[in-house]
C-alpha positions in Angstrom: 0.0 0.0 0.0 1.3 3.5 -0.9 0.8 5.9 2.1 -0.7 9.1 -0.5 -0.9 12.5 1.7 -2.6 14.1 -0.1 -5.8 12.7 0.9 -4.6 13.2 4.8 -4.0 16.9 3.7 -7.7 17.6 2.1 -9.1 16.0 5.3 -6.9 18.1 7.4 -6.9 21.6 5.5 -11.3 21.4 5.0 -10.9 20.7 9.2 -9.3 24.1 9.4 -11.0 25.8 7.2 -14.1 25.1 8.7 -12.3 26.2 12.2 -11.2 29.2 11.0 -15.1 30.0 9.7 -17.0 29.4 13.1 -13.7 31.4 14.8 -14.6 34.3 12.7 -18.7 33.5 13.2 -18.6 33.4 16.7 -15.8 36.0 17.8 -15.1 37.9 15.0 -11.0 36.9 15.0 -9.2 35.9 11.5 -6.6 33.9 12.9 -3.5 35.3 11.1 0.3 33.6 11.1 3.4 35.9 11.0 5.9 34.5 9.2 9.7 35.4 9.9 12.0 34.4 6.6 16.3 36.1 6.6 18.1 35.7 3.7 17.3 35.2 0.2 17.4 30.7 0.0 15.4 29.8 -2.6 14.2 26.9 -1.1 13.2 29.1 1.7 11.6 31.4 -0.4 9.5 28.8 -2.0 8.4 27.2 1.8 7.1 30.5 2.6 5.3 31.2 -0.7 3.5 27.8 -0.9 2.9 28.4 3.0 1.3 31.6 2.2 -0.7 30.0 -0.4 -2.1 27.3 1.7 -3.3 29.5 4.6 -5.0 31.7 2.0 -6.7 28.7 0.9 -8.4 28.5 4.7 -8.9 31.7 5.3 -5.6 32.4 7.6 -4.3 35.4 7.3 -0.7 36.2 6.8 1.8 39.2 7.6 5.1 38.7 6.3 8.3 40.1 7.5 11.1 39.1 5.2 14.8 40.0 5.2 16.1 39.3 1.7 19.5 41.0 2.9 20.0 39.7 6.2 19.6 40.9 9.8 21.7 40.8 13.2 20.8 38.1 15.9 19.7 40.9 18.4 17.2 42.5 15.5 15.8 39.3 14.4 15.0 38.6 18.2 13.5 42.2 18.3 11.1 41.1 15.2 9.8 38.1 17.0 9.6 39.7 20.1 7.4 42.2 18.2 5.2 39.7 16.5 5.0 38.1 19.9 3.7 40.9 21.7 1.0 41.8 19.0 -2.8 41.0 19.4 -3.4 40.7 16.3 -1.0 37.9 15.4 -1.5 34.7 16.5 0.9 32.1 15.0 4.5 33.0 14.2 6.9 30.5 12.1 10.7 31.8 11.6 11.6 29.8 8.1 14.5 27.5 8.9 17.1 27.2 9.0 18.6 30.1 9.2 22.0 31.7 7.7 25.2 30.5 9.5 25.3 34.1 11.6 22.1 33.0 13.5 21.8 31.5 16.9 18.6 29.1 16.1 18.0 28.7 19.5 18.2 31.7 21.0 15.9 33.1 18.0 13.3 30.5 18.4 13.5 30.8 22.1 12.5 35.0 21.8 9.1 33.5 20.5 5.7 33.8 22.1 5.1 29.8 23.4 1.6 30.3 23.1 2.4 31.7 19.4 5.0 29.2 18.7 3.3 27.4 15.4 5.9 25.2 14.7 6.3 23.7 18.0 9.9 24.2 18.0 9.9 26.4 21.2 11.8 24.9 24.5 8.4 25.5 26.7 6.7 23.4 24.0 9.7 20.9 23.6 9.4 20.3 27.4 5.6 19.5 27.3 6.2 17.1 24.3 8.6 15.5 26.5 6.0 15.4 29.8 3.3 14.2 27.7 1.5 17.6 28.6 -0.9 19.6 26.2 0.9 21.8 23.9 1.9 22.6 20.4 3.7 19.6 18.4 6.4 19.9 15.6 4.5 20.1 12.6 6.4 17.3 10.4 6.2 14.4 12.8 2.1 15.6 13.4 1.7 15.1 10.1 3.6 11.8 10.4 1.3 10.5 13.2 -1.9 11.9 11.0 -0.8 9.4 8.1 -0.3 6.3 10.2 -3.6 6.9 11.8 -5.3 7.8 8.5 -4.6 4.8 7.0 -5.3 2.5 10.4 -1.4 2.0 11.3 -1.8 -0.1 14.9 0.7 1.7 16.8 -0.2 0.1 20.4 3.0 -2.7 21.4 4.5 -2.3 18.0 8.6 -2.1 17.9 8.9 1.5 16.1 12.2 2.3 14.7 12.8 6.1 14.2 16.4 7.1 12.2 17.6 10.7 12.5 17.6 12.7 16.0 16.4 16.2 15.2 14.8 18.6 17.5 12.7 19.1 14.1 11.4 15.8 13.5 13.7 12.7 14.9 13.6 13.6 18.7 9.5 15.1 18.9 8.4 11.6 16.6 9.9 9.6 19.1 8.4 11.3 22.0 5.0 11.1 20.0 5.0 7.4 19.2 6.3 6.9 23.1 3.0 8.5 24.0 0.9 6.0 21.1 2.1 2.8 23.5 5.1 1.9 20.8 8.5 0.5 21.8 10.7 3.3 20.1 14.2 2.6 19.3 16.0 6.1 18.1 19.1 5.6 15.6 20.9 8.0 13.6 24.0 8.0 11.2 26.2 7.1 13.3 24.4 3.7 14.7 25.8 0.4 14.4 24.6 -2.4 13.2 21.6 0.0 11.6 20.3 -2.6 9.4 19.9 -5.2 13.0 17.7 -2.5 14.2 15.4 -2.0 11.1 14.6 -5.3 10.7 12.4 -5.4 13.6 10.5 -2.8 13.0 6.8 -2.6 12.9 7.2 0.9 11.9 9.9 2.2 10.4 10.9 6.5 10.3 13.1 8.0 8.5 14.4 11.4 9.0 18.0 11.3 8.3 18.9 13.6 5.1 20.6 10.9 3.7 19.4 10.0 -0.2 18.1 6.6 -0.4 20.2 5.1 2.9 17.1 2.7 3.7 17.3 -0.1 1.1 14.8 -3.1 0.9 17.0 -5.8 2.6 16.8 -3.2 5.9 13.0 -3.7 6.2 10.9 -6.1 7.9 8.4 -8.4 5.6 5.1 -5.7 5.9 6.0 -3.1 7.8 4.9 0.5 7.6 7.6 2.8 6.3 7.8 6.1 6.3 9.8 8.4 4.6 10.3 12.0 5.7 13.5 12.8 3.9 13.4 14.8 0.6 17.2 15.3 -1.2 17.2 16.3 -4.8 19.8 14.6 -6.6 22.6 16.2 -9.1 20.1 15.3 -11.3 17.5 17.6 -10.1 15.4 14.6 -9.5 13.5 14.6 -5.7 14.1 11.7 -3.9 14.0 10.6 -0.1 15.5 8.8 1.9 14.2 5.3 1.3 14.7 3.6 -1.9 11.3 3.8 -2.2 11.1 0.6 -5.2 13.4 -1.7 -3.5 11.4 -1.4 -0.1 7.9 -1.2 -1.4 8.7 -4.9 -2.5 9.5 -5.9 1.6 6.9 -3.2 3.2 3.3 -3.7 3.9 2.9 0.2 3.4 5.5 3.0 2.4 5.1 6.9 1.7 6.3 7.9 -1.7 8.6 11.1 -2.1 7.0 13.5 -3.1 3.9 13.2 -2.5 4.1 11.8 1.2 4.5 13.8 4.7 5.9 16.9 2.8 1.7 17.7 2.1 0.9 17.3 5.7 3.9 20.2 7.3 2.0 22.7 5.8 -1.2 21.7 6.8 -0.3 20.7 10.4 1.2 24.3 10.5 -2.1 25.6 10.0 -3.8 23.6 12.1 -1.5 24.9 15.1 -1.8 28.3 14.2 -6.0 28.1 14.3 -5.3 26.4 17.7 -3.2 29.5 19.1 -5.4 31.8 17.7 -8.7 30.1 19.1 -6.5 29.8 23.1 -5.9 33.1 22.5 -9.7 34.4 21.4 -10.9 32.3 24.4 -9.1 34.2 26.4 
């Protein structure tokens, strides 16, 4: 079975959109997502656009503040700082990663929690970790809405999760901890990564590595998921599962594209209509 997203993104995107329309009904609030992009990547540049696009789409609002030429650590922290402080901003994503000058961190840590839409803040990190209510990194949400679209049994199975992230490797793990699975984390570095693999039920990969999963690493019908996306010298897209060696092996796979990449976006807006309803409820 090929794990589509894009039917996981329609379901989630038409969710919000109808949030967003009894939020504005019933308290008059367009819930609206700053968004925080330095430098001029072009990769970057396309994230925020097709962001933009999306929120449109659901009625989200957007005010961008972009920095094409750079900006100093201590102004960048001033802009988020400023975003945080304003009512009429709900959500705030800083576009990542950021040029080589930048303190991540320390930028990511001058954000709002209660605005933090990418769930990347400590305070959020640290309720992840506790198993407490709060905001969840968008990409490994949007892994956990595909599993559970499509029926994945997470309860007792042996989940494998490669790559240790704060983005997606570390918060997946903590998220399929708090599903009832037996996570083992591995990364580039593991030993013997091949001995661990093999045993998964469900199998995550987040590694930036082109292709490193190969069919002989998977269990007979497990659930694979691929969150890596490398393009290739040849400007071909690929992740980080050899996606037609292992689809032989795996009882269901996520292509690339056309896999978890669909559901950041969406989960993105999906936090931000949460912040933005906690806040109007206030």
């Amino acid at each position: 079975m090929i794990l589509h997203g894009k039917p996981v993104q329609e379901r989630v995107l038409e969710e919000v959109r109808a949030g967003v329309a009894r939020l504005v009904q019933a308290r008059g609030v367009t819930p609206t997502l700053g968004v925080v992009l330095v430098g001029d990547d072009p990769a970057s540049q396309i994230y925020v656009r097709n962001k933009k696009r999306a929120a449109d789409a659901v009625g989200i609002a957007s005010r961008d503040c972009l920095f094409p030429q750079g900006l100093a650590q201590r102004e960048l922290e001033d802009v988020l700082r400023g975003l945080s402080a304003d009512p009429g901003i709900h959500g705030i994503l800083l576009q990542l990663p950021l040029p080589g000058n930048l303190d991540e961190p320390a930028a990511l840590a001058a954000i709002a929690p209660d605005k933090d839409a990418d769930g990347l803040h400590p305070t959020n990190l640290g309720h992840l970790l506790a198993g407490e209510p709060g905001t969840v990194p968008c990409t490994p949400a949007g892994v956990l809405a595909i599993l559970d679209h499509y029926g994945a049994k997470l309860e007792g199975a042996e989940a494998v999760v490669i790559g240790r992230s704060r983005l997606v490797g570390k918060p997946l793990a903590q998220l399929l901890l708090a599903r009832h699975a037996t996570v083992t984390m591995c990364h580039t570095r593991t030993r013997g990564l091949a001995e661990h693999t093999r045993r998964a039920d469900v199998l995550c990969v987040a590694a930036g590595r082109p292709r490193m999963v190969t069919g002989d690493m998977v269990k007979e019908g497990a659930w694979v998921i691929d969150v890596g996306v490398n393009r290739l010298e040849t400007g071909k897209v690929t992740g980080d599962v050899d996606f037609e060696s292992v689809e032989k092996r795996a009882g269901a796979v996520t292509p690339v594209p056309g896999g978890v990449g669909l559901l950041t976006v969406a989960m993105l807006l999906k936090n931000t209509l949460a912040a933005a309803e906690r806040q109007a409820a206030r």
